[in-house]
N, C-alpha and C positions, 0 to 999 in steps of 0.2 A: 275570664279564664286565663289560665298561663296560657302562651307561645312557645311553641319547640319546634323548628323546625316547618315551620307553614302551615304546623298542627293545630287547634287551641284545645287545651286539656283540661277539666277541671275533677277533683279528686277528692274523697276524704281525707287522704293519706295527705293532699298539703294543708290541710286546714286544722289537721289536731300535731301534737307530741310525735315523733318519732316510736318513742317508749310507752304511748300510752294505746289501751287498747280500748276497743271500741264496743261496748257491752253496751246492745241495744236491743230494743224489743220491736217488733212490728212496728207500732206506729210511728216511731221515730224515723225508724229505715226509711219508712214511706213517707215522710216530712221530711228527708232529707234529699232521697230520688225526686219530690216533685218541687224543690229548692230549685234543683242542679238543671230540672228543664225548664221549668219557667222565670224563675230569676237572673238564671245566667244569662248576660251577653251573648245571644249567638248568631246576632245580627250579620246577614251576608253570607251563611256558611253552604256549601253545597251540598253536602252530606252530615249527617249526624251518626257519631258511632259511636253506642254506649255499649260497653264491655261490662257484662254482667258475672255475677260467681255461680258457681255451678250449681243446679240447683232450681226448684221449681216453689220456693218461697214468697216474700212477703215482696223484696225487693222486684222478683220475676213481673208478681201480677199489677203490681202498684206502678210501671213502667208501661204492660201492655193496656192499663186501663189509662192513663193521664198520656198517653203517643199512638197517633194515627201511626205504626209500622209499617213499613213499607217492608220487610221479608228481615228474617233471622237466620241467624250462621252458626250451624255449630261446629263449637270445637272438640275435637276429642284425640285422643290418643289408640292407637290400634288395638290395646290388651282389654280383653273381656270384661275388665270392671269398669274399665271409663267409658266402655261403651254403652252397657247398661246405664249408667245415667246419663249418657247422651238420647237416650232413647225417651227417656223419660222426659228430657227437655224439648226433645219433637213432637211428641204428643200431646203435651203442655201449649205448644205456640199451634199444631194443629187447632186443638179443642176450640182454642181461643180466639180463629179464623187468624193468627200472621202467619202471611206465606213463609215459604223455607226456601231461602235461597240456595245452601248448602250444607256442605260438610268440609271442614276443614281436618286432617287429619296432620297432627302438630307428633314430634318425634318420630319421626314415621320409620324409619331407618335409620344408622349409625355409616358414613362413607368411611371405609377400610381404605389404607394406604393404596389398597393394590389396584383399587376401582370397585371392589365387591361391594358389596352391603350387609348390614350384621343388622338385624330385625328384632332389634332388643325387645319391642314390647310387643312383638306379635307381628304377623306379617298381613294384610287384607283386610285388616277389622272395620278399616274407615269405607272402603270400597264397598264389603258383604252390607254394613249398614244401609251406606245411600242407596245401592240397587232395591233394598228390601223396602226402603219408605219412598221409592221413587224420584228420588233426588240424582244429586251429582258430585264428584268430589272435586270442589274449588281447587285442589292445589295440598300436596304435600310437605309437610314442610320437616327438613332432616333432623337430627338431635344434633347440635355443634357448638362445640366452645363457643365460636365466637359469637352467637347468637345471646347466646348465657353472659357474655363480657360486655356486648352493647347491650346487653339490660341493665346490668349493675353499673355501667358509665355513663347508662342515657346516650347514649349512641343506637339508634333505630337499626336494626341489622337491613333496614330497607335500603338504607343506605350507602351502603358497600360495595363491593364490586365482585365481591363473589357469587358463583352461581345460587347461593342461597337468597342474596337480594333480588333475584331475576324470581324467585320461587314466590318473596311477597309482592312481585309487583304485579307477576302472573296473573295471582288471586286479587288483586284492588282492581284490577281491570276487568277481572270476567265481571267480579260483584256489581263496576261499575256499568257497566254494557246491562244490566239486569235492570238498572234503576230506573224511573222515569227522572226526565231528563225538565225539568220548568224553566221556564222562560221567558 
């Protein structure tokens, strides 16, 4: 796997074209999630965090069948439609017995000059969710350029010093405190 940062990462997106796109069917998907967990180096690691697309597919089950999970995280955004298919992605890892750790509720607010908050995509939607499936919400996290800048430069916004970095270290700590801990 690459290194960034004390992370190790491995990805389709470094292994093909830039410009080339990836038209694949099931069983490929599924040849190449069970590549990426049994082939790769991931000797030593303390956690494993596979970042899946939205979605209750081929990729989904082909992961919860080939990895003992230890809890899933969903991500969603507050407005009505991303939460509908965040819903659909709990009942999915329910059905399937992985625990739910959480909810992560990403743009969650827009920080106004003044100290307000501007609630672009809804305001509670991640909250009303977890209360309803019984869960919790990990941590908020705001809509912010800079956030958007350390993506496109590869700069981790965990990184920073703004109160947003304090927002993902929040959440790697609750998540962590959740995990069994081997030794």
């Amino acid at each position: 796997p690459v290194m960034a940062y004390g992370v190790r990462c491995i990805s389709m997106g470094l292994l093909v074209d830039p410009k080339e796109a990836m038209i694949w069917r099931g069983p490929m998907v599924m040849g190449a999630v069970r590549q990426f967990i049994q082939d790769v180096n991931w000797d030593g690691l303390d956690d494993l965090i596979i970042d899946l697309p939205p979605g209750t597919g081929d990729t989904q089950l082909t992961l919860i069948q080939a990895v003992d999970l230890q809890g899933a995280i969903i991500v969603t955004t507050p407005q009505d439609v991303a939460l509908a298919d965040a819903v659909r992605g709990i009942t999915m890892f329910q059905k399937l017995g992985v625990p739910l750790l959480g909810l992560v509720e990403n743009m969650a607010y827009y920080a106004l000059p003044d100290g307000t908050r501007d609630f672009v995509f809804g305001e509670g939607g991640g909250v009303r969710l977890a209360s309803s499936v019984s869960t919790e919400v990990l941590g908020q996290v705001p809509l912010e350029t800079s956030i958007r800048k350390g993506g496109d430069q590869g700069l981790p916004a965990a990184l920073g010093s703004e109160p947003t970095a304090q927002a993902f270290h929040d959440i790697a700590a609750r998540v962590a405190a959740m995990l069994p801990v081997d030794g």
